[in-house]
LOTOR-349229 format. One line per field, with one value per residue (C-alpha): residue number from 0; x, y, z. Coordinates in Angstrom, 2 decimals, always signed. Each point is the difference from the previous one (the first is absolute). Layout:
# residues N
nr: (NUM, ...) .
u: (X, ...) .
v: (Y, ...) .
w: (Z, ...) .
This chain:
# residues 288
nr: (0, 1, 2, 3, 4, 5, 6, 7, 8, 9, 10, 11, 12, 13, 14, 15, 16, 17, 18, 19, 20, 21, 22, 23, 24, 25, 26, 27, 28, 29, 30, 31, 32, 33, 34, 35, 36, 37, 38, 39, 40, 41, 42, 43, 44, 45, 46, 47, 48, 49, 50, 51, 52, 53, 54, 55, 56, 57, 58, 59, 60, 61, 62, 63, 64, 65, 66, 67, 68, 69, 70, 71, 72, 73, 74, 75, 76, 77, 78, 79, 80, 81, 82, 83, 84, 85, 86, 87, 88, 89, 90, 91, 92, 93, 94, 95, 96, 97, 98, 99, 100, 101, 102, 103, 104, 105, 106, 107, 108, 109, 110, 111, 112, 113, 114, 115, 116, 117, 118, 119, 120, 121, 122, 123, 124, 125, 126, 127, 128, 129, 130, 131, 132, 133, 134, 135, 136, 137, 138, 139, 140, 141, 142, 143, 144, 145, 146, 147, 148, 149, 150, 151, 152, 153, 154, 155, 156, 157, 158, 159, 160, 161, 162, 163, 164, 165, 166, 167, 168, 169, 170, 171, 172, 173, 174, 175, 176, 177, 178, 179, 180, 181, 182, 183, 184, 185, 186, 187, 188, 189, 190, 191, 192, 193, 194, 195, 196, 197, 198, 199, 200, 201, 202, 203, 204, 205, 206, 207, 208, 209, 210, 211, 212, 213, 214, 215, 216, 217, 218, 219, 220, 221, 222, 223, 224, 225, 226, 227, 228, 229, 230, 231, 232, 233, 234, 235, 236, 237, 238, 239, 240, 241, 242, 243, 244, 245, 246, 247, 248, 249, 250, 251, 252, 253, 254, 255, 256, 257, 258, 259, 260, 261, 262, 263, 264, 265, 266, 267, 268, 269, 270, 271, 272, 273, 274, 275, 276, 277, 278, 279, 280, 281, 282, 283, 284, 285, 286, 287) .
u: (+11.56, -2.62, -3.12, -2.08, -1.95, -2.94, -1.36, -2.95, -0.27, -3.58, +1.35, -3.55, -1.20, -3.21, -0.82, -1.27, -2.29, +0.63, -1.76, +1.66, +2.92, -1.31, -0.62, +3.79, +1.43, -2.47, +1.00, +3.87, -0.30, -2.23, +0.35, +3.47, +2.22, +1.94, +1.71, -1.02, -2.15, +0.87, -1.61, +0.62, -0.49, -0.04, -0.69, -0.46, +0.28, +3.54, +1.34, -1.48, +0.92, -3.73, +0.90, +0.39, -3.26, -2.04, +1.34, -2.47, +1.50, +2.73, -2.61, -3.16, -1.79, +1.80, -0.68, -2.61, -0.52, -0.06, +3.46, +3.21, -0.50, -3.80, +0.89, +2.79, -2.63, -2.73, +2.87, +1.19, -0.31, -0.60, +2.10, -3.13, -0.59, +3.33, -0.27, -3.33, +2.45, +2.70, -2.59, -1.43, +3.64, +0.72, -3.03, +0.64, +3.59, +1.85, +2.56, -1.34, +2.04, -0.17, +2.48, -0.31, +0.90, +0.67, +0.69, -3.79, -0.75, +3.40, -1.57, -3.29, +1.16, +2.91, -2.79, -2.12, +3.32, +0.05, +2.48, +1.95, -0.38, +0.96, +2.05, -1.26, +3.34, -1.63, +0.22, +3.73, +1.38, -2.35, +2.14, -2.03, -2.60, +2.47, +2.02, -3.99, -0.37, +3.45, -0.57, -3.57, -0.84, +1.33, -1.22, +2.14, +0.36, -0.26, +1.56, -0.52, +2.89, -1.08, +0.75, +2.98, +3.71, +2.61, +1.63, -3.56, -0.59, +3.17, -0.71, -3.38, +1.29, +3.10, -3.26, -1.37, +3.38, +0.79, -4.02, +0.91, -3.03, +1.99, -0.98, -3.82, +0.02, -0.98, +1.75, -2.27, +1.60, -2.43, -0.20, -2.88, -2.52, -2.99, -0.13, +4.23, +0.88, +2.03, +3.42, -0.50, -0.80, +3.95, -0.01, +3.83, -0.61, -0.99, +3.20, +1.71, -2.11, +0.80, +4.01, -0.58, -2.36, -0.84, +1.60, -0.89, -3.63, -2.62, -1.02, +0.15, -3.70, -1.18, -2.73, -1.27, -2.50, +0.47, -2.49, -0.19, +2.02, +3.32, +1.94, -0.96, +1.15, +3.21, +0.33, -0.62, +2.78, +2.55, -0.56, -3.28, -1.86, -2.71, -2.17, -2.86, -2.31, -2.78, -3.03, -3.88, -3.20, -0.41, +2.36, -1.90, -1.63, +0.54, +2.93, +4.08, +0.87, -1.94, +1.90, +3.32, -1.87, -0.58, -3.60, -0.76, +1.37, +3.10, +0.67, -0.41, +2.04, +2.52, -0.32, +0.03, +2.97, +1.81, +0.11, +0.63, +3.07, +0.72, -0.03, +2.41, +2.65, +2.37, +2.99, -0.29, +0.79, +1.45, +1.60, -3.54, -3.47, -1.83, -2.32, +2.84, +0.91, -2.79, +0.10, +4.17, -0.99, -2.74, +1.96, +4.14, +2.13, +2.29, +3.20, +0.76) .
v: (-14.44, +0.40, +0.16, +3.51, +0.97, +2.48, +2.43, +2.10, +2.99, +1.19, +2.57, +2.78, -1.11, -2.11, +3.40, +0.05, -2.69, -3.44, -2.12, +1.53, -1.25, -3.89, +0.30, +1.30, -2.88, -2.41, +1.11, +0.07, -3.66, -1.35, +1.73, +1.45, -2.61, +2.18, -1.07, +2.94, +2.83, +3.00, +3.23, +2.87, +1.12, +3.47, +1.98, +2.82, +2.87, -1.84, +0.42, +3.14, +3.37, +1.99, +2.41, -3.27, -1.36, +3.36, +0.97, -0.66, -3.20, +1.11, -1.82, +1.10, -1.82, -3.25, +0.75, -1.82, +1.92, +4.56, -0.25, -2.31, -1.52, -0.25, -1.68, -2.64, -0.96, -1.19, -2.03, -1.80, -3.36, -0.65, -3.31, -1.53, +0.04, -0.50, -3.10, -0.81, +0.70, -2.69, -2.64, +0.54, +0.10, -3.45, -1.24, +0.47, -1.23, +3.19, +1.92, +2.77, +2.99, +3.81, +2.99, +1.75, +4.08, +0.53, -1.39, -0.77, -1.69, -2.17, -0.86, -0.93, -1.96, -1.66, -1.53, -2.16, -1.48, +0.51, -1.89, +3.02, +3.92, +2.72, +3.29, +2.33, +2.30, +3.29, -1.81, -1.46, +1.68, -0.48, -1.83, -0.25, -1.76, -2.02, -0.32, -1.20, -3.05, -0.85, -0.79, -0.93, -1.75, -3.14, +0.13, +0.93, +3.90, +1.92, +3.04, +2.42, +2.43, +2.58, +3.36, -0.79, +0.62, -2.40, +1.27, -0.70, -3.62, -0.81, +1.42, -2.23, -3.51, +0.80, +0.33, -2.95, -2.01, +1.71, -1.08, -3.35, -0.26, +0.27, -3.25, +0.80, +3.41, -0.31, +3.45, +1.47, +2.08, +2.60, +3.61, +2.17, +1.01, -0.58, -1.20, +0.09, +0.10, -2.69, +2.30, +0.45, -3.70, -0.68, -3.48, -0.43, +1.11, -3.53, -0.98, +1.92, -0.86, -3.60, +0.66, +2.19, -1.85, -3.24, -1.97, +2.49, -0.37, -2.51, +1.28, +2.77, +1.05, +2.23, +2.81, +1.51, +2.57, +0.26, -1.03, -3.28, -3.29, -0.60, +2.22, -2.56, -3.16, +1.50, +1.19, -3.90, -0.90, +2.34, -1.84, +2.03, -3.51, +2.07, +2.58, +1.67, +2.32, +2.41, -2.34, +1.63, -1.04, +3.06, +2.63, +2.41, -0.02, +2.97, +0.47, +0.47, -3.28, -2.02, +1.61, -1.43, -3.39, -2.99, -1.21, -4.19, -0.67, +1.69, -1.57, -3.61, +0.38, +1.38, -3.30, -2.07, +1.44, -0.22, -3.63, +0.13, +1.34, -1.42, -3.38, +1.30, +1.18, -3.39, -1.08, -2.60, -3.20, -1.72, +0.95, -0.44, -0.68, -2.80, +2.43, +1.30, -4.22, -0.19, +3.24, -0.94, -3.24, +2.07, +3.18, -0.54, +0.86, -3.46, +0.20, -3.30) .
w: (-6.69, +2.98, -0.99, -0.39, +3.02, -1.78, +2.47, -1.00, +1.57, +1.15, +2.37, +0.08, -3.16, +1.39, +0.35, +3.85, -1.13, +1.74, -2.60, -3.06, +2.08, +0.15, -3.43, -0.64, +2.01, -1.78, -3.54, +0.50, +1.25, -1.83, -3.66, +0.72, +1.50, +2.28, +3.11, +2.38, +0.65, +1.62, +1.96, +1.68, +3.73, +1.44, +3.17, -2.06, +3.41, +0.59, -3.45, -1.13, +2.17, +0.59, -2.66, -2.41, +1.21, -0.19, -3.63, -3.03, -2.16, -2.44, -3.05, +1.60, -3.14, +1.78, +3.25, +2.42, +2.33, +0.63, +1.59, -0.65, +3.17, -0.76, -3.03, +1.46, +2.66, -2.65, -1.04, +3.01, +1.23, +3.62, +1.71, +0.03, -3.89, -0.52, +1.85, -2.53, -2.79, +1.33, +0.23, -3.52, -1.14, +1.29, -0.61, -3.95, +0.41, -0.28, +2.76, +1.68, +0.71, +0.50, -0.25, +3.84, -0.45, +3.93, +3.59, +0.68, -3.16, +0.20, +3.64, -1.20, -3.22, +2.13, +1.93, -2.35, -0.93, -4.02, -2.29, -0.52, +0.80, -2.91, +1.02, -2.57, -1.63, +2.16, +3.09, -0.63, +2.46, +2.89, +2.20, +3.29, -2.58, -1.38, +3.88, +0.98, -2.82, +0.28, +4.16, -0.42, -3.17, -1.50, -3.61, -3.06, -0.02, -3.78, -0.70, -2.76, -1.40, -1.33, +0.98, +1.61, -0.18, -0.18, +3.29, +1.66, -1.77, +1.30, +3.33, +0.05, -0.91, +2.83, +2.40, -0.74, -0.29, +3.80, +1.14, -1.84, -1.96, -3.25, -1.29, +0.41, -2.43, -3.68, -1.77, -2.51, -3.12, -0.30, -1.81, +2.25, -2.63, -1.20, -2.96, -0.78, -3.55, -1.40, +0.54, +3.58, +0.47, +0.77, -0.53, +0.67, +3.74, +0.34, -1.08, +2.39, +2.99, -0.95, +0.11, +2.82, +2.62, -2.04, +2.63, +3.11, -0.22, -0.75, -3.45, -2.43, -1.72, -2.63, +0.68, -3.26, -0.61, -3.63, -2.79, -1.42, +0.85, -2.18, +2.49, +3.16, -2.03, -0.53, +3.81, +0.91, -2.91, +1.36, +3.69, +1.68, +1.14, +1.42, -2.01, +1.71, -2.80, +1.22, -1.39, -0.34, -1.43, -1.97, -1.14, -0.43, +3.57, +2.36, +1.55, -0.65, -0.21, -2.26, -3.24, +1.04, +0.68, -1.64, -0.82, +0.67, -3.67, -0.04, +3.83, -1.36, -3.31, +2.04, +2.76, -3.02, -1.93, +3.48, -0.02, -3.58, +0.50, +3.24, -2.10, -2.45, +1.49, +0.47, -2.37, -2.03, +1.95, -3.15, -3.12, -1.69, +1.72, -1.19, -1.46, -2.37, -1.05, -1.95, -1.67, -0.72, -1.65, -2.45, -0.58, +0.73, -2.72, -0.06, -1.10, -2.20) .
């Protein structure tokens, strides 16, 4: 089976600050083992209408800022440090990448050239965005499900089949929450994306936001060869994310068991492995 690719999501968890973001990318190379590292970009007066932007924050006790928009802004990357974020990635051998949430971002992220771009489940059905990347950017596009009904999904892969970037899209399984209990996890959808589009697009992922990590080992068994996981430093730090997210520990036991598994999942190649001869000649019944 192909091997795991083990995204950790930072998305706004570095919490506006730029070196809790080095040490993020530091720790989930370093101590966590995981393949890529992902953010988030915004132009927050694009994606939010004024009313949005001028309304207090829906958890004011999360909330950075006197307004929504206040708050998204104390959050937000410019190109520049985004570009600061790429190098550090590379420089401590992981992917960079970032989820773009409208037309200006997808523009600005398009043009430092990143290994792949993330289409967040609310922003699905953005198709000048997704019109934009598909003309204009050459990486591997990622695209979230959540939120979305099987009409539209079906309506989205035809796009990119028709743009002929098919073969470039990794197709998350995801349930939209934050965190999802186990019974709205829905690991089966994997299944079905697999039957439905396994052979239409590049790859089919796994986006979880539930707690812990036994769920994500059994999206990669049932076929999801990418997982992505919100990852912090702290769970209890301010803001709405860091519950659903996993701290440095549970990010590298989840890398780990990922190649565990990734290992284990072949048939055996003879009737018994050489490991099993030995035991045979110690424990065998024999028939005399």
């Amino acid at each position: 089976m192909k091997a795991p690719r083990m995204i950790a999501e930072v998305g706004c968890n570095h919490m506006g600050d730029m070196e809790i973001a080095k040490e993020m990318i530091v720790t989930a190379a370093i101590f966590c083992k995981v393949d890529a590292v992902k953010f988030q970009k915004r132009n927050n007066k694009e994606l939010l209408t004024e009313e949005q932007y001028n309304a207090p924050h829906p958890n004011p006790h999360n909330s950075y800022g006197n307004t929504y928009g206040e708050h998204r802004e104390y959050l937000e990357f410019d190109v520049d440090q985004h570009k600061q974020l790429k190098q550090w990635c590379e420089e401590a051998g992981l992917v960079y990448s970032t989820s773009v949430w409208d037309l200006t971002s997808a523009k600005e992220i398009a043009s430092i050239k990143p290994s792949f771009i993330k289409i967040p489940s609310a922003l699905n059905l953005h198709y000048d965005m997704l019109g934009y990347l598909c003309e204009e950017y050459e990486g591997e596009i990622h695209m979230s499900l959540g939120m979305t009904a099987k009409s539209e999904e079906a309506d989205i892969i035809d796009f990119f089949v028709k743009n002929k970037r098919a073969k470039d899209v990794v197709l998350y399984s995801c349930t939209s929450g934050y965190p999802v209990p186990f019974e709205d996890v829905c690991l089966f959808e994997i299944s079905r994306l697999q039957k439905l589009y396994g052979n239409v697009v590049k790859e089919i992922g796994f986006s979880g936001h539930h707690n812990g990590i036994a769920v994500d080992i059994a999206a990669y068994a049932l076929g999801a060869t990418t997982i992505e996981r919100h990852y912090t430093l702290n769970r209890t730090w301010k803001g709405t994310d860091h519950a659903a997210s996993l701290e440095p520990d549970g990010m590298r036991r989840l890398a780990r068991d990922l190649k565990a598994v990734q290992k284990s999942l072949t048939y055996k190649e003879t009737d018994m492995l050489d490991i099993e001869l030995v035991q045979r000649d110690k424990l065998k019944w024999k028939n005399h």
